[in-house]
C-alpha positions, -999 to 999 in steps of 0.1 A, spaced: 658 330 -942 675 342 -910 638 336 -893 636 304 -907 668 290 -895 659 302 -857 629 290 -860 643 259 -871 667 258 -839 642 267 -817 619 233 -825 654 211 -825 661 226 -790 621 215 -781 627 183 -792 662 173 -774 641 191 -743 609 166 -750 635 136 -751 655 144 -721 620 144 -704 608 110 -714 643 96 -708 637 111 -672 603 101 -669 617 66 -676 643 65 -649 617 77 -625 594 48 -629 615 18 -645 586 -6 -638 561 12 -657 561 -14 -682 556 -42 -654 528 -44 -635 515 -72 -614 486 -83 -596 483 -106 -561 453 -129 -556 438 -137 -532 440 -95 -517 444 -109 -482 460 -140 -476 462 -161 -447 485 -199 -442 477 -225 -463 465 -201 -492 478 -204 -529 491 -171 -544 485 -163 -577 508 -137 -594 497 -127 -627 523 -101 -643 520 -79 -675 551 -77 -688 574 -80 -724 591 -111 -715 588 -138 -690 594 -127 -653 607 -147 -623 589 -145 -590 610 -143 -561 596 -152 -525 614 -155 -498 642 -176 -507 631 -189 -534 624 -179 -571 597 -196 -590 591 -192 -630 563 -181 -643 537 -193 -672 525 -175 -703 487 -170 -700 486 -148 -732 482 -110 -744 515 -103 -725 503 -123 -691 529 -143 -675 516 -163 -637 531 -181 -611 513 -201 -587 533 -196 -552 522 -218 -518 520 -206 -483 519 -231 -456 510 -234 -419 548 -234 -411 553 -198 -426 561 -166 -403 525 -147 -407 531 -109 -413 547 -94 -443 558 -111 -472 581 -95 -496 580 -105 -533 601 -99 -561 594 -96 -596 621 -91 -623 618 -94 -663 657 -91 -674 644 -50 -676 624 -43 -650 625 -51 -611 592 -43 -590 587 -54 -550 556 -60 -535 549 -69 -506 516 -92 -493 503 -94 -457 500 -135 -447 474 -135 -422 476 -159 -394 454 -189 -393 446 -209 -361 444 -245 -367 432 -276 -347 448 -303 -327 442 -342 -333 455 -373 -314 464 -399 -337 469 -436 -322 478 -461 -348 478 -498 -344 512 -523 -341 536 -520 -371 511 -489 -389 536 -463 -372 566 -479 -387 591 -456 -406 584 -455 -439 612 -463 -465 640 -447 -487 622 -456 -517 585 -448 -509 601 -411 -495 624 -406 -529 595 -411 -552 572 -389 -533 596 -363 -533 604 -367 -566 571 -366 -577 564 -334 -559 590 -314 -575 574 -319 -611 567 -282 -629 557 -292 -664 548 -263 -686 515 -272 -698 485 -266 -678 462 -295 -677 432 -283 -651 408 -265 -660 385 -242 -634 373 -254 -602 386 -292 -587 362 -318 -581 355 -334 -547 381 -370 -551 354 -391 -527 317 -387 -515 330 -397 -481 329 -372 -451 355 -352 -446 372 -364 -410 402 -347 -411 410 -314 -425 437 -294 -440 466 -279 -419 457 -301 -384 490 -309 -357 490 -338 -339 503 -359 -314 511 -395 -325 508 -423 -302 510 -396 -271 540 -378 -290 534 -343 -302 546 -338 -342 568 -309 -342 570 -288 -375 541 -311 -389 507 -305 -401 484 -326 -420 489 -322 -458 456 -326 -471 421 -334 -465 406 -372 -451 375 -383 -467 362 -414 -447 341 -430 -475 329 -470 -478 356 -491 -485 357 -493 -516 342 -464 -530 354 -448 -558 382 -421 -559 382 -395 -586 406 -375 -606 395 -336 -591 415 -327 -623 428 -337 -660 461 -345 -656 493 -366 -662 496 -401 -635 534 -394 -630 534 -420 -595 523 -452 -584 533 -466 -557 522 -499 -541 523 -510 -502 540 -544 -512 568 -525 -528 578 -504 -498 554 -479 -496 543 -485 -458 532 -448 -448 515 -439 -484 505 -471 -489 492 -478 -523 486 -446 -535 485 -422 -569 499 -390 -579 488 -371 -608 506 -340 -626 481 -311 -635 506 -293 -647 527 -258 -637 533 -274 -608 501 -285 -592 500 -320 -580 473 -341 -564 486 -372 -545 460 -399 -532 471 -423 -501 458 -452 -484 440 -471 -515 426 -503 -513 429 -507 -554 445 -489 -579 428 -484 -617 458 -459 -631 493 -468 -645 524 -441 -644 520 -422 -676 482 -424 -684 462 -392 -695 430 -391 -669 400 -365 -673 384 -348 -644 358 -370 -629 374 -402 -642 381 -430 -613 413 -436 -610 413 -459 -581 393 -472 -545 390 -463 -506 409 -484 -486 433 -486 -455 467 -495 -469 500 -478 -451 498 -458 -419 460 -453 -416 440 -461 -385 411 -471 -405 398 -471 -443 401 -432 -456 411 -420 -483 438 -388 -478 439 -362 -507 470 -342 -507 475 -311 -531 508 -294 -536 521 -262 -554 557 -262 -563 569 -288 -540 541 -277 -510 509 -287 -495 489 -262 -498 452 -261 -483 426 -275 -513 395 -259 -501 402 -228 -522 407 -243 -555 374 -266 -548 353 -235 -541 368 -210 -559 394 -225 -584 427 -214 -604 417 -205 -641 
């Protein structure tokens, strides 16, 4: 019996030894349990980063000063979609993660982009400021995160026009150079006319209409995909969409035209993530599933 009980002791004191272990092995690495990946692996301005997290409950994101939510992608996924913008500091980017248990930093290299400059002379009365109203919808569209994705892959090409203007180009307007602005989007310069297509399914959640105020937009459309990504479309000569309708990708939504603060008929396609243009050649060639 006396063996017994010693031997007994001897596995109790294993045990308590085993525990204290894991417990240590736990305070070493309190993130174990969160892990997270960055796409794309090098970044440079205009890029959109993709965070996809593995976690037990739904993380932030925290980037620079700002912290994002994330979206449940399933089997314990959580992703946030974060923009980068020809304004931002290349070099390193800190990011945060935290799940209400565990805190992980990462940090991403933005690579620096070099990007062209235009001169822009627009006619009498196009170069007018634009107006409370147009500006105050706009905005307010842009800051839209509903929670259910709408797109679906790769984003279709809005026009068959060529593209004139592209993403992230300064300029000077009428001689004067445009400090802290880039062009937010790319210009197709199609037939006037020509159709304009939804590049994704989404929500119309703006219209706006040149004879209502909107003199630099024009008439123009802006569609909710969802999480955050917005498509806006300026300069239209027609509009086939009202606020609230469900399109499809592929589906016309409006025509080319020349309406607000356009030197000629173009159509300008603008995509944002959370709030900011960010540069839509990716997400044609390569996409967001």
């Amino acid at each position: 019996m006396g063996d017994f009980w010693v031997k007994r002791s001897r596995l109790l004191q294993l045990g308590l030894a085993a525990f204290v272990a894991i417990a240590l092995i736990t305070l070493a690495y309190p993130s174990l349990a969160l892990q997270a990946t960055i796409a794309p692996v090098a970044p440079q301005l205009g890029d959109t980063l993709s965070i996809v997290v593995q976690s037990n409950s739904n993380p932030t994101v925290t980037m620079g000063a700002k912290t994002y939510s994330t979206f449940d992608q399933g089997n314990r996924r959580f992703r946030a979609l974060l923009p980068t913008t020809p304004l931002d500091r290349p070099g390193k980017l800190p990011i945060r993660i935290n799940d209400g248990q565990d805190v992980q930093e990462l940090t991403v290299n933005l690579k620096r982009r070099s990007f062209p400059t235009q001169r822009i002379w627009l006619p009498p009365g196009k170069g007018d400021n634009g107006t409370d109203l147009e500006f105050d919808r706009v905005d307010a569209f842009k800051q839209i995160v509903s929670p259910q994705k709408l797109w679906q892959g790769k984003l279709l090409r809005p026009n068959a026009g060529e593209i004139t203007t592209g993403y992230g180009v300064r300029r000077y307007y009428n001689g004067e150079f445009a400090k802290d602005y880039y062009h937010r989007g790319v210009d197709y310069a199609g037939n006037y006319g020509s159709a304009i297509i939804a590049p994704a399914a989404g929500r119309v959640a703006l219209v706006g209409r040149e004879s209502e105020g909107f003199k630099i937009h024009g008439n123009c459309i802006g569609i909710d995909h969802g999480q955050g990504v917005s498509s806006i479309f300026l300069h239209l000569s027609r509009i086939n969409v009202k606020e609230g309708d469900v399109v499809k990708a592929g589906q016309t939504i409006g025509a080319l035209g020349g309406t607000g603060a356009a030197t000629g008929p173009h159509l300008h396609w603008g995509l944002y993530v959370q709030g900011l243009s960010v540069d839509p050649t990716p997400w044609r060639y390569a996409g967001f599933q």
